[in-house]
N, C-alpha and C positions, 0 to 999 in steps of 0.2 A: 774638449776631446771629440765630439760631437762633429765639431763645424771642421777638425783636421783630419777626420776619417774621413767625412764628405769629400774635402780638398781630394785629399789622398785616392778615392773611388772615381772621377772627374779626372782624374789627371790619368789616371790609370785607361780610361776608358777614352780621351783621347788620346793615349800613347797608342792604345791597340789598333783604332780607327788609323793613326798616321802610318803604323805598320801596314794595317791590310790596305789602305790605298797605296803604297810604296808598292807592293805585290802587285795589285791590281795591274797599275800603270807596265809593270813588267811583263804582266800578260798581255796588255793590251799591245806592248812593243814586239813579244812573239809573235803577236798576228799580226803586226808591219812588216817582220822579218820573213812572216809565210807569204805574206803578198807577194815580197819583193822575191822571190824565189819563183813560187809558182807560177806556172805561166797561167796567163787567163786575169788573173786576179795582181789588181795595180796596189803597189806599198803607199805610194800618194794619196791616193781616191779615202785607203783607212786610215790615213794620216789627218785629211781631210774628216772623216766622220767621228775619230775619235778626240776632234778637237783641238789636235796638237799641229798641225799643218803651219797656219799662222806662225806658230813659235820659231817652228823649224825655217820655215824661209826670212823670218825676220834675224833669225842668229845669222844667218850662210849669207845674208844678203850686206850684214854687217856685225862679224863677229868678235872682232875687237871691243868695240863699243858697248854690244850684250849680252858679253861673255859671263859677266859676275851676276845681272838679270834672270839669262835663259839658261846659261849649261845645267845650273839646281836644277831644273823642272825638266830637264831632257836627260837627265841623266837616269834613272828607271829603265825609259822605253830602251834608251841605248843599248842597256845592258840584253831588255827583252828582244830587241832585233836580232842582235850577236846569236844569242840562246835559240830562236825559232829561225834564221838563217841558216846557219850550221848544222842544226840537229835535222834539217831536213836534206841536206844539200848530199850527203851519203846515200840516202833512201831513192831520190831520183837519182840517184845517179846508174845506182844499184837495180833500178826499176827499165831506168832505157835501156840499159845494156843488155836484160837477161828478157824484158818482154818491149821491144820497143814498140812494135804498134800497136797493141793495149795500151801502152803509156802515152803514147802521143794521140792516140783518141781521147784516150781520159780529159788529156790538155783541151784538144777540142772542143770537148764538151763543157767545160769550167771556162772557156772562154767565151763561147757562142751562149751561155747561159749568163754571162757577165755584159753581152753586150744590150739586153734591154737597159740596166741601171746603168752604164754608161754613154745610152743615147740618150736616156734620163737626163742625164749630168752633165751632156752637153748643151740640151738645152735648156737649161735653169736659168738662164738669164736672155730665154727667146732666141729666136732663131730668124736668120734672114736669107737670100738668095745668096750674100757668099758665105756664109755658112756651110749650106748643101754646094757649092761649088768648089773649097774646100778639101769639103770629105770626096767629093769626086776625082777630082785632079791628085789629091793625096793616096786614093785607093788608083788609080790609074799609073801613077807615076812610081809605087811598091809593085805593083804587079808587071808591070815593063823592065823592073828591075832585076826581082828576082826571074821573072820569066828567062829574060837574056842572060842571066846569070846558069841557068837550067839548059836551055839549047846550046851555050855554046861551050857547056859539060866543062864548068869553071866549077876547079872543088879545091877550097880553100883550106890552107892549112894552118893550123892553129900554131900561133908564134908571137915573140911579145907585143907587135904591130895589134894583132888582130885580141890581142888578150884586153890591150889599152881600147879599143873599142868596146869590148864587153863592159869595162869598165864605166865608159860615157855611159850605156845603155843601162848600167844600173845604176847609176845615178840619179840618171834623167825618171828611171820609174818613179822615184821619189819625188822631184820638184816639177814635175810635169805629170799631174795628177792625172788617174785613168790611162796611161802609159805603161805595160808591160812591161821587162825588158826583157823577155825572154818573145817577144813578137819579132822583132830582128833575127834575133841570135838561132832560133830554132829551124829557118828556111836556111841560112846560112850552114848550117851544120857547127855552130859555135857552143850553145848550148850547153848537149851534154859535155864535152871536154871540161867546160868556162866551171860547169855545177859540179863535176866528178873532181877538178882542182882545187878547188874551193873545200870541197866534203872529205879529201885524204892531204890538205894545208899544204898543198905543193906551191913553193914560193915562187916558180916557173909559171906561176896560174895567179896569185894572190899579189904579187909586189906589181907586174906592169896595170892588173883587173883593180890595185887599189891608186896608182900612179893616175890610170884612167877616169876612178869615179873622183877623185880628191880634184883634176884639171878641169873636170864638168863644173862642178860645185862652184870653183873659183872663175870659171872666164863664165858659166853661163846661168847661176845662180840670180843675178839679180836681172837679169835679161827675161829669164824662163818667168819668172816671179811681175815684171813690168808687162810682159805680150801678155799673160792670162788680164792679171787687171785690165788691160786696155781692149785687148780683142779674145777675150773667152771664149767665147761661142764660136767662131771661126777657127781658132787656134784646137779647141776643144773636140768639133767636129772631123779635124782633119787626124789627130789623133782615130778618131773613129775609123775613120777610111784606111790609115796604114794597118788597123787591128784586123780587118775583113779582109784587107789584101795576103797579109799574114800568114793568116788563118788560113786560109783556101790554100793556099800556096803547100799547107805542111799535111793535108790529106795524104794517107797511106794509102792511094787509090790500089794500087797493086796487090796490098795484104789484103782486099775486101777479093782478090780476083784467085786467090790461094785454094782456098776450099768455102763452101755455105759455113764451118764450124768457125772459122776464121773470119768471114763476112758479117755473123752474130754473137759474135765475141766481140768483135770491133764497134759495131752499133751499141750493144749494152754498154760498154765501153763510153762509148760517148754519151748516153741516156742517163749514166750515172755523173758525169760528169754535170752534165746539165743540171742536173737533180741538186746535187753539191751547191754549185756556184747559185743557183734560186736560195735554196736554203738559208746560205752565206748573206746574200742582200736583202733577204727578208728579216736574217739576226741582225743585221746592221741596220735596217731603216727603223727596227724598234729602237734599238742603241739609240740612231739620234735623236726619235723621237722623246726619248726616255728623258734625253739633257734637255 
């Protein structure tokens, strides 16, 4: 009686264990789902620290094959993505439209506060002169782009063409780890639309934005997955450089020229932002360290 109450307590107490890590991994996939939204902060880079990275490009790289392997163990964070994608995607959306440039400082500041641990993480495996040459030509050749996009008062309209981009762009945050995709889309004026469609299930926003990330995955999936193995650090860097180009590109220089009330609103703004995204990498460098 003895030895089948024990059984019976053991069995009970890894049931519980399998449930709260079941949980866990779900939370762990809401904050893939907040990367992959918020701008600043990469869904890959947490895919990467939370250890599931590997899995993921080994499924997408060849999914037939490790279908009945990996979808079990991906299936939690899946759920977790859906659940912290969505649940946030209303809020910014609801955020740029009623305070946009507090919102878009905010970004700022969770960006520029993200890019110490992502010049970190580019260079983890050293660094060399094309490396930094790179990140130069890659910030040079974002900033000639949007610039020209800027002077020659090219403003783009959101339609299924440009939705199937959002779509690549949120993919690739995924399998091109330390990759935004909201670094693109928010100089573009893509953005808020691409998040406000997504946050009210507009199928004008969601079918060509899922057409787009599903055609990433499959033509660039094992490609994005080959360049990091082979040239990391170069590949890695130059990500860097389109993040700074980005970035500078989406200052609300004009709201800091409104009023001093609006010039330190927007600073705070972005102080807290900063403040956030340090936070955020100093709870993830314990995380890895943890495992």
């Amino acid at each position: 009686m003895v030895i089948f109450k024990a059984r019976g307590f053991y069995m009970e107490k890894e049931k519980n264990r399998s449930v709260f890590g079941f949980l866990f991994k779900i939370f762990q996939g809401a904050f893939v789902g907040l990367g992959a939204v918020l701008p600043g902060i990469s869904g890959g880079v947490l895919c990467v620290i939370f250890g599931i990275y590997q899995t993921i490009m080994e499924f997408l790289a060849n999914p037939i094959r490790n279908f009945k392997t990996h979808v079990p163990k991906l299936i939690p964070y899946g759920i977790g993505v859906v659940l912290g994608f969505l649940g946030i995607a209303n809020l910014l959306s609801f955020l740029l439209e009623k305070y946009p440039a507090p919102s878009v400082c905010v970004f700022i500041g969770l960006i520029a506060g993200m890019l110490p641990s992502l010049f970190r993480e580019a260079g983890e495996n050293g660094r060399s002169k094309g490396s930094y040459i790179s990140l130069v030509v890659a910030m040079i050749v974002v900033f000639a782009l949007l610039t020209s996009l800027e002077i020659l008062s090219v403003t783009i309209t959101p339609n299924f063409f440009w939705y199937l981009f959002c779509g690549f762009c949120l993919a690739l945050s995924v399998i091109a780890p330390g990759m935004s995709f909201s670094t693109l889309l928010m100089p573009l004026g893509l953005y808020e639309p691409f998040v406000g469609g997504i946050g009210h299930f507009d199928l004008s926003v969601l079918i060509p934005g899922g057409i787009g990330a599903l055609l990433t995955v499959i033509l660039f999936a094992k490609a994005v997955d080959m360049l990091f193995k082979r040239y990391y650090s170069i590949a890695f860097h130059a990500i860097v450089g389109i993040v700074i180009a980005a970035t500078v590109m989406i200052i609300p220089f004009e709201s800091f020229a409104v009023s001093a009330a609006s010039a330190i609103v927007n600073v705070i703004c972005i102080v807290c932002g900063v403040v956030a995204a340090l936070a955020l990498d100093k709870f993830n460098q314990k995380f890895a360290d943890a495992k």
